[in-house]
FINU-831899 format. One line per field, with one value per residue (C-alpha): residue in three letters; residue number from 0; x, y, z. Coordinates in nm, 3 decimals, padded with zeros to 5 digits. Example, Ala and Ser with C-alpha at 12.3 -4.5 7.8 and 13.67 -1.06 7.14 Angstrom:
% residues 2
residu <- c(ALA|SER)
num <- c(0|1)
x <- c(01.230|01.367)
y <- c(-00.450|-00.106)
z <- c(00.780|00.714)
END
This chain:
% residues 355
residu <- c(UNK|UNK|UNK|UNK|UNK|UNK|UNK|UNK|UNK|UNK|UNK|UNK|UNK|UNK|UNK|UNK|UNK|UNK|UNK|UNK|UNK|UNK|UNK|UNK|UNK|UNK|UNK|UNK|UNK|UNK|UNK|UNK|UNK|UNK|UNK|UNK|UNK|UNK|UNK|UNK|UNK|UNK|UNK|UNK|UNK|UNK|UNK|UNK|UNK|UNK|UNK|UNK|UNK|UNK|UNK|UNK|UNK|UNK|UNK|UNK|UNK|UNK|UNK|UNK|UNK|UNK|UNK|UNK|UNK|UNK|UNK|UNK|UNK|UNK|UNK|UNK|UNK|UNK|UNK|UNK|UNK|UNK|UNK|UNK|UNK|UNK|UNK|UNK|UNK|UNK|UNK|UNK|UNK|UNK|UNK|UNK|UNK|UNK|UNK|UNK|UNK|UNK|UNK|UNK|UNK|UNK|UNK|UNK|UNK|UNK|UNK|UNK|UNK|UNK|UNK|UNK|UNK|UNK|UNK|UNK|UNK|UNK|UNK|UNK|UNK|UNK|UNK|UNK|UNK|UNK|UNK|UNK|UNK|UNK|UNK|UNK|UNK|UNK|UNK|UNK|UNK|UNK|UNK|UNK|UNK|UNK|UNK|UNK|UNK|UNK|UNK|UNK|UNK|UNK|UNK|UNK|UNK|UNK|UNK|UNK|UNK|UNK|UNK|UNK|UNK|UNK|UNK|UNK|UNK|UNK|UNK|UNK|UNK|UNK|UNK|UNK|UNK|UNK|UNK|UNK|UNK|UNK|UNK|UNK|UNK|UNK|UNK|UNK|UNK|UNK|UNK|UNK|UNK|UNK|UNK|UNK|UNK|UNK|UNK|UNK|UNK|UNK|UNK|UNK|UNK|UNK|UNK|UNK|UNK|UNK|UNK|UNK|UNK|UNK|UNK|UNK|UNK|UNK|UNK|UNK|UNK|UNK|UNK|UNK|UNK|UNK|UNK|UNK|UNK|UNK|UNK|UNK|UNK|UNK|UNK|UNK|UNK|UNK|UNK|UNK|UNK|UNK|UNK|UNK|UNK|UNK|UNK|UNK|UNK|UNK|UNK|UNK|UNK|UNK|UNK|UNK|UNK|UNK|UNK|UNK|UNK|UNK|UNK|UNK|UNK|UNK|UNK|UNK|UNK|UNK|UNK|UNK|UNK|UNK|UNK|UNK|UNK|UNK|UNK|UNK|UNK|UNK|UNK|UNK|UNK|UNK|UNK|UNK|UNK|UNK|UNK|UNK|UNK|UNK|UNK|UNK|UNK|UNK|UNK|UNK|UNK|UNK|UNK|UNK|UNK|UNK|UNK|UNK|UNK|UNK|UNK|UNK|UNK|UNK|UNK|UNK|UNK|UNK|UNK|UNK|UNK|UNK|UNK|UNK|UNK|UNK|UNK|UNK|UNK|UNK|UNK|UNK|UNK|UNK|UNK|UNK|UNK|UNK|UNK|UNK|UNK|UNK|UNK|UNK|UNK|UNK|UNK|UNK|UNK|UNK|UNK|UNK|UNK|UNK|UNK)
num <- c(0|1|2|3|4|5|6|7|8|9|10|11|12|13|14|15|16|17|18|19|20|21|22|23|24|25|26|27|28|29|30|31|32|33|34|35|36|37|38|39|40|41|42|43|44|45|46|47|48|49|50|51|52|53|54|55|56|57|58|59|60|61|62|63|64|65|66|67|68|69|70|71|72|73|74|75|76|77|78|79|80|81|82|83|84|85|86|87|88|89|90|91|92|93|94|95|96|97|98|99|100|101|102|103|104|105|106|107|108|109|110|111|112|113|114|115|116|117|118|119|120|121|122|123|124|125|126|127|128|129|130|131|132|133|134|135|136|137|138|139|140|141|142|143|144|145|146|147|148|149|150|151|152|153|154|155|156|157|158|159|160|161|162|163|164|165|166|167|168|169|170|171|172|173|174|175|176|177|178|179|180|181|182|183|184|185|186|187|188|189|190|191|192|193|194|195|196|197|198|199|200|201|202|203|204|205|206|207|208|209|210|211|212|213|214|215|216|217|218|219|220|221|222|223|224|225|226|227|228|229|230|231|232|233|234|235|236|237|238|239|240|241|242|243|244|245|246|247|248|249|250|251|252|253|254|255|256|257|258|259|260|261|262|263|264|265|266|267|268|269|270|271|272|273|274|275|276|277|278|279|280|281|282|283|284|285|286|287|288|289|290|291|292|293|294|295|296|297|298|299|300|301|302|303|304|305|306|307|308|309|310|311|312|313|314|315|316|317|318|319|320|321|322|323|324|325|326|327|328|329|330|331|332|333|334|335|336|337|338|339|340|341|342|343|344|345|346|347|348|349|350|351|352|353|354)
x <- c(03.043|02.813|02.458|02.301|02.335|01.945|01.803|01.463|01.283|00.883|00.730|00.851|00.663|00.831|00.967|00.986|01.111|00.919|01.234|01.275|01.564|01.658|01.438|01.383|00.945|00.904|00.924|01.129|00.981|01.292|01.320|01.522|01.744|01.827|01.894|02.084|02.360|02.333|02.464|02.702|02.828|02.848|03.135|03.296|03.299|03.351|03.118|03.302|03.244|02.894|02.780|02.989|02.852|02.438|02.503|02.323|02.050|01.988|02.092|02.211|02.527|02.734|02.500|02.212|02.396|02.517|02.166|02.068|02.335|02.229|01.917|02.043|02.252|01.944|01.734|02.019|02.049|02.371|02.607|02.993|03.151|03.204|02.859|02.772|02.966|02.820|02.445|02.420|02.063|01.890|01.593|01.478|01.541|01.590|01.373|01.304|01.138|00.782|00.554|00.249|00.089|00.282|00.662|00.812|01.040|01.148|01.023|01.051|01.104|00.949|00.969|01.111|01.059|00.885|00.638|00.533|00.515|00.306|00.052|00.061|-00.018|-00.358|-00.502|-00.375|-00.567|-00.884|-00.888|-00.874|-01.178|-01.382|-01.241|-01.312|-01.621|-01.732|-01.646|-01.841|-02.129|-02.077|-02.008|-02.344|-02.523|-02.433|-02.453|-02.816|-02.957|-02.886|-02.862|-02.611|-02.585|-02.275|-02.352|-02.436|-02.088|-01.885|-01.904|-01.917|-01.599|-01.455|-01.519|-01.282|-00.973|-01.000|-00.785|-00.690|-00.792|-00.453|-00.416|-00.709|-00.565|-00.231|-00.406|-00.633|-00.328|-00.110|-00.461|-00.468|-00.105|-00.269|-00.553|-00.327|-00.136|-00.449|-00.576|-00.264|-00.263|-00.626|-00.525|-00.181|-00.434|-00.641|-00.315|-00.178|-00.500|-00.585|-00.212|00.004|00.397|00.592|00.575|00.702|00.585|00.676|00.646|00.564|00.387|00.082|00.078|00.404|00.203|-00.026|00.175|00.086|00.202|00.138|00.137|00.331|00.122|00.247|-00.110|00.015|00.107|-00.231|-00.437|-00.740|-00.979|-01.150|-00.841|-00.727|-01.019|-01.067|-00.665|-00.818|-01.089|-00.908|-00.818|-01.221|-01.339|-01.084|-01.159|-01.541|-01.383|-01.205|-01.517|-01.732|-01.496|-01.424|-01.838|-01.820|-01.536|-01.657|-02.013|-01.902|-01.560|-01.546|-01.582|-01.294|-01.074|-01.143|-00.820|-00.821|-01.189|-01.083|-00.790|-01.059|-01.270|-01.009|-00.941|-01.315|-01.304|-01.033|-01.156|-01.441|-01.270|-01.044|-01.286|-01.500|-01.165|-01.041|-01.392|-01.359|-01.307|-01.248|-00.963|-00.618|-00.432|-00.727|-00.892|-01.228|-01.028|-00.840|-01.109|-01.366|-01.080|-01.047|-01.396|-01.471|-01.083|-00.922|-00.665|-00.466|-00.820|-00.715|-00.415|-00.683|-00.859|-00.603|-00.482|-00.862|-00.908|-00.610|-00.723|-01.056|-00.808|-00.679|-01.025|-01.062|-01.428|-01.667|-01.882|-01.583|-01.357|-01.604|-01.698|-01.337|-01.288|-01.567|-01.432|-01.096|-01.237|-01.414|-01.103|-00.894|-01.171|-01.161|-00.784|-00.773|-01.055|-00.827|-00.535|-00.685|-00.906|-00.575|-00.396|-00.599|-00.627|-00.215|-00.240|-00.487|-00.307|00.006|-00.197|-00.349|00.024|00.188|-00.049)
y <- c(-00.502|-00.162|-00.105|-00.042|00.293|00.247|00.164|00.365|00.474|00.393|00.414|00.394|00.470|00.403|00.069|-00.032|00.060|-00.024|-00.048|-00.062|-00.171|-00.004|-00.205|-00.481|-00.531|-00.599|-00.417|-00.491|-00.493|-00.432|-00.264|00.050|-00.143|-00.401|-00.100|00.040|-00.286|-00.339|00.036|00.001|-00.326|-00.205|00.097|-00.195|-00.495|-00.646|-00.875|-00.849|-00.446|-00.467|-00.679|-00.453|-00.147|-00.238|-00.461|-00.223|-00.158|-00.526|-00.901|-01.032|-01.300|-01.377|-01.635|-01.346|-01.110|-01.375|-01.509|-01.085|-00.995|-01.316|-01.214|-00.817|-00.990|-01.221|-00.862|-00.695|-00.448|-00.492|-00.566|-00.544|-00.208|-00.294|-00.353|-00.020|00.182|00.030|00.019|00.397|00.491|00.591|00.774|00.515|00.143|-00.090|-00.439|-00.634|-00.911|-01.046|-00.971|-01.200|-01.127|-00.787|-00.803|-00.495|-00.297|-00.035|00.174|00.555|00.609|00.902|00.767|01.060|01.324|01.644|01.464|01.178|01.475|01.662|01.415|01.273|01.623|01.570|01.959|01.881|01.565|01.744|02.016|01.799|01.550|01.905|02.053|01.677|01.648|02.045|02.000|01.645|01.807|02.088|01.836|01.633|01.963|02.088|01.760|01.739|02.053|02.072|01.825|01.632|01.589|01.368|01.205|01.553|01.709|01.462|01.444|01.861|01.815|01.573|01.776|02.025|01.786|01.554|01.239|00.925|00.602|00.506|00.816|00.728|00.423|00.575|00.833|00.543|00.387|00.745|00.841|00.449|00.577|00.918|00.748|00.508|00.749|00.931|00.575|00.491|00.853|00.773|00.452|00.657|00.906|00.693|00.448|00.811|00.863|00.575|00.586|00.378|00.397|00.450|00.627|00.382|00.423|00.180|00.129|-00.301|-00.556|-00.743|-01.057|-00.950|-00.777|-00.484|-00.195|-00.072|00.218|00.069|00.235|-00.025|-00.061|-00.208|-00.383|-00.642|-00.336|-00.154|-00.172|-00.296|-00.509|-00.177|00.020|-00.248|-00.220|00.144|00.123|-00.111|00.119|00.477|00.423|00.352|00.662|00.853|00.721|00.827|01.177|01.217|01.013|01.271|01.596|01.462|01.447|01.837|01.938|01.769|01.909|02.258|02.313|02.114|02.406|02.623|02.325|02.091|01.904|01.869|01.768|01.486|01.364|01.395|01.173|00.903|00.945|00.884|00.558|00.413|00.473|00.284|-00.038|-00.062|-00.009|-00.308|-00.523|-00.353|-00.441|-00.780|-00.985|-01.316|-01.134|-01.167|-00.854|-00.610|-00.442|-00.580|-00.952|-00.808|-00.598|-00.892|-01.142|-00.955|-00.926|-01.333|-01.337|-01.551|-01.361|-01.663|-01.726|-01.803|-02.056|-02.214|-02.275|-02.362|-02.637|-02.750|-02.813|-02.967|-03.245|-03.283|-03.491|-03.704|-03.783|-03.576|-03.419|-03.274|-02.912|-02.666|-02.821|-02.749|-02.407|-02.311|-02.524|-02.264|-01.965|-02.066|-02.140|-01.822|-01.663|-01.823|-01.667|-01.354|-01.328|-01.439|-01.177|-00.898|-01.037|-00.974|-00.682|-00.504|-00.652|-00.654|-00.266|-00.316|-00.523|-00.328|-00.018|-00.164|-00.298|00.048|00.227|-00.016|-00.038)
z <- c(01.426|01.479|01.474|01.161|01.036|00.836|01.141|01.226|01.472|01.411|01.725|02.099|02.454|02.807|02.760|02.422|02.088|01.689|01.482|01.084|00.937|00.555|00.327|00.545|00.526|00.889|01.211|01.491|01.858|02.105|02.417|02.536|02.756|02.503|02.216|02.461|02.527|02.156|02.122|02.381|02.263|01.918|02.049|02.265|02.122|02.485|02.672|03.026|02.951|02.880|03.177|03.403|03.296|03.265|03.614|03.824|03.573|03.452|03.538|03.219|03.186|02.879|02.716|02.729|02.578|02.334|02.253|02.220|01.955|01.777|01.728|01.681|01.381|01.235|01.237|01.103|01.384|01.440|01.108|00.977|00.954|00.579|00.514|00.659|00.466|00.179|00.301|00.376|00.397|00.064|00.006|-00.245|-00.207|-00.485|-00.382|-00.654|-00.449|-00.469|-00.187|-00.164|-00.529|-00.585|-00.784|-00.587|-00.791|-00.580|-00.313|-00.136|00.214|00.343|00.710|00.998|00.733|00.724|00.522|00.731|01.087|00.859|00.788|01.191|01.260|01.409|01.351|00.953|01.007|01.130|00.857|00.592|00.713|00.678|00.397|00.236|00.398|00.270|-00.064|-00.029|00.015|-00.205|-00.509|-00.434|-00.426|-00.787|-00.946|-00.816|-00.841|-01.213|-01.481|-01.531|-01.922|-01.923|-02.226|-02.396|-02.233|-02.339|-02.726|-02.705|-02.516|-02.795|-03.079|-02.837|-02.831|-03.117|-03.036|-03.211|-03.057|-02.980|-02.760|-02.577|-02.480|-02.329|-02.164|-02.043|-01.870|-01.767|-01.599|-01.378|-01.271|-01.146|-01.021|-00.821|-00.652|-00.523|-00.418|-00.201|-00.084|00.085|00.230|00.366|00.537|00.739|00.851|00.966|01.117|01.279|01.454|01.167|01.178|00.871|00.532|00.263|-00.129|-00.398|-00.734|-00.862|-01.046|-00.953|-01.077|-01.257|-01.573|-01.419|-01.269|-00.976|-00.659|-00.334|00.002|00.262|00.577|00.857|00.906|01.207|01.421|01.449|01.762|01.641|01.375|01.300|01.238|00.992|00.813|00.815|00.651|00.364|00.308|00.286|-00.097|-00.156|00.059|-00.168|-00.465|-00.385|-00.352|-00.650|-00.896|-00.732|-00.816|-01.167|-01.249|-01.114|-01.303|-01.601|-01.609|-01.539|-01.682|-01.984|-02.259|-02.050|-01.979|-02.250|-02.218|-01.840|-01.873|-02.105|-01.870|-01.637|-01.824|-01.907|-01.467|-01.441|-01.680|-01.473|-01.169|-01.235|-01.405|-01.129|-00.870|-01.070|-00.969|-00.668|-00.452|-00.615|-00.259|-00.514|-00.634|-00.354|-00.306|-00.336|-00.110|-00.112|-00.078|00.225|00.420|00.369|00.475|00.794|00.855|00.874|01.065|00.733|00.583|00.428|00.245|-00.104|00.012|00.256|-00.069|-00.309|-00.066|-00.062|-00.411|-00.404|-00.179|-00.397|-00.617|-00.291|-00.263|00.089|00.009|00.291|00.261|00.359|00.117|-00.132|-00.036|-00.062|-00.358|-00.538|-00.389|-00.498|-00.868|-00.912|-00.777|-01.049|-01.315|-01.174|-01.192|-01.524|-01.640|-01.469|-01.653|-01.968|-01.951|-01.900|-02.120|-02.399|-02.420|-02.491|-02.733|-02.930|-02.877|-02.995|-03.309|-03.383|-03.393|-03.595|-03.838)
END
């Protein structure tokens, strides 16, 4: 047996450790005394050994020690040699698992890398509130001070880069990709801000049809209600950003760039459909369902309600089980609607190329 050779380090202060194992989705809470008899129990493979050598440090017997690398082996802190070898750390990890409503395919850990120091950087952090928070401004300005012909821009811009329906469709869905990424990239800023530990990406499925990137947040190890919610809402402020640069570039760009002004058009129509969904709070495993679930303290809010219209049928009917029994209908149409309003634009496309 030897400790884990994916093992990371998230967080740690003066007595205890925040631990990640490979792909494993949860942290690990340990402290530096019991990492440190794991490690030296891992080179030993003695209990006599171990309790002699932490003895003036720490009282611990044999059925401590026992009960620890129990629990080392259940967490997978501690595993075979064999299984080591073959479990070398990879930069991308192969899951294939579902994850409340999201089908995970595979994810990218960018955790102890330049990357993640970069982004914990607190004067980067700084800059790029005013830089955002500049060009904000700036954006608001020119869209108000002149008109903003969209309409008008955007059939001059067609006539630029004539495209078949079809087309419009696929660049439709590359452009929800794009948009995506920029999404999770806001919600990774404020969980960096805010103090978060760990950098994971991942590509999956939501409801095992729409494709989506996620950023995985370690939400149960933030300090606070408001820094939970401020995590929820970092995709939203960002998506603000980028709706507001794409009506700039749009308005003033779109006879230079006429291509990038139609990608930025199809980005534009995106953003606004899912935003339509993503708000949604009837909708589980968005971010209006999760930031509004944290605000009334009820995050397992659509399984509290499935079980209560469940128990309409047993005949169990007071005002709460009916309120939930609504919330959880509605829910059920508004998955549905999502469900289709993103599948039907693949159906039609499919139609229009075959045809």
């Amino acid at each position: 047996m030897e400790l884990n050779k994916n093992i990371q380090v998230f967080h740690k202060d003066k007595e205890n450790m925040l631990l990640k194992v490979g792909k494993e989705p949860n942290l690990i809470s340990i402290s530096h005394i019991e990492y440190r008899i794991l490690e030296y129990y891992s080179k030993v493979l003695n209990a006599d050994k171990v309790i002699m050598y932490f003895q003036n440090e720490v009282n611990i017997d044999k059925q401590d020690l026992k009960k620890l690398i129990r629990i080392a082996e259940s967490n997978r802190l501690i595993i075979s040699s064999e299984e080591n070898e073959r479990d070398k750390r990879l930069f991308i990890h192969l899951i294939l698992r579902r994850n409340r409503k999201i089908f995970e395919i595979f994810n990218v850990d960018f955790t102890n890398t330049i990357m993640e120091r970069f982004f914990e950087n607190k004067i980067f952090q700084k800059l790029l509130i005013c830089l955002l928070a500049f060009m904000t401004a700036y954006f608001v300005y020119n869209l108000v001070i002149t008109p903003l012909n969209f309409r008008e821009n955007y059939l001059e811009m067609l006539y630029s880069v004539p495209v078949s329906f079809s087309s419009i469709v696929g660049f439709i869905y590359l452009s929800v990709t794009v948009s995506l990424f920029i999404h999770e990239l806001g919600h990774y800023f404020v969980y960096k801000q805010v103090g978060g530990k760990g950098s994971v990406f991942g590509l999956g499925l939501m409801y095992f049809i729409l494709p989506i990137i996620f950023h995985r947040a370690f939400i149960n190890n933030l300090s606070n209600k408001k820094a939970i919610i401020l995590t929820y809402s970092g995709g939203i402020i960002l998506d603000f950003f980028t709706f507001l640069f794409l009506l700039y570039f749009t308005k003033n760009y779109y006879q230079i760039y006429p291509i990038l002004a139609f990608l930025g058009y199809c980005l534009m129509t995106s953003l606004l459909i899912r935003s339509f969904f993503n708000l949604n709070f009837f909708l589980p495993g968005t971010d209006g369902y999760y930031i509004f679930t944290e605000i009334i303290e009820r995050p397992d809010l659509h399984d509290t309600s499935k079980a209560a219209f469940k128990s309409l049928f047993r005949g169990n009917i007071n005002v709460q089980i009916l309120l939930h029994s609504v919330y959880f209908l509605l829910s059920g149409v508004f998955i549905i609607a999502a469900l289709l309003f993103f599948i039907l634009p693949l159906i039609i496309y499919f139609y229009y190329v075959t045809i």
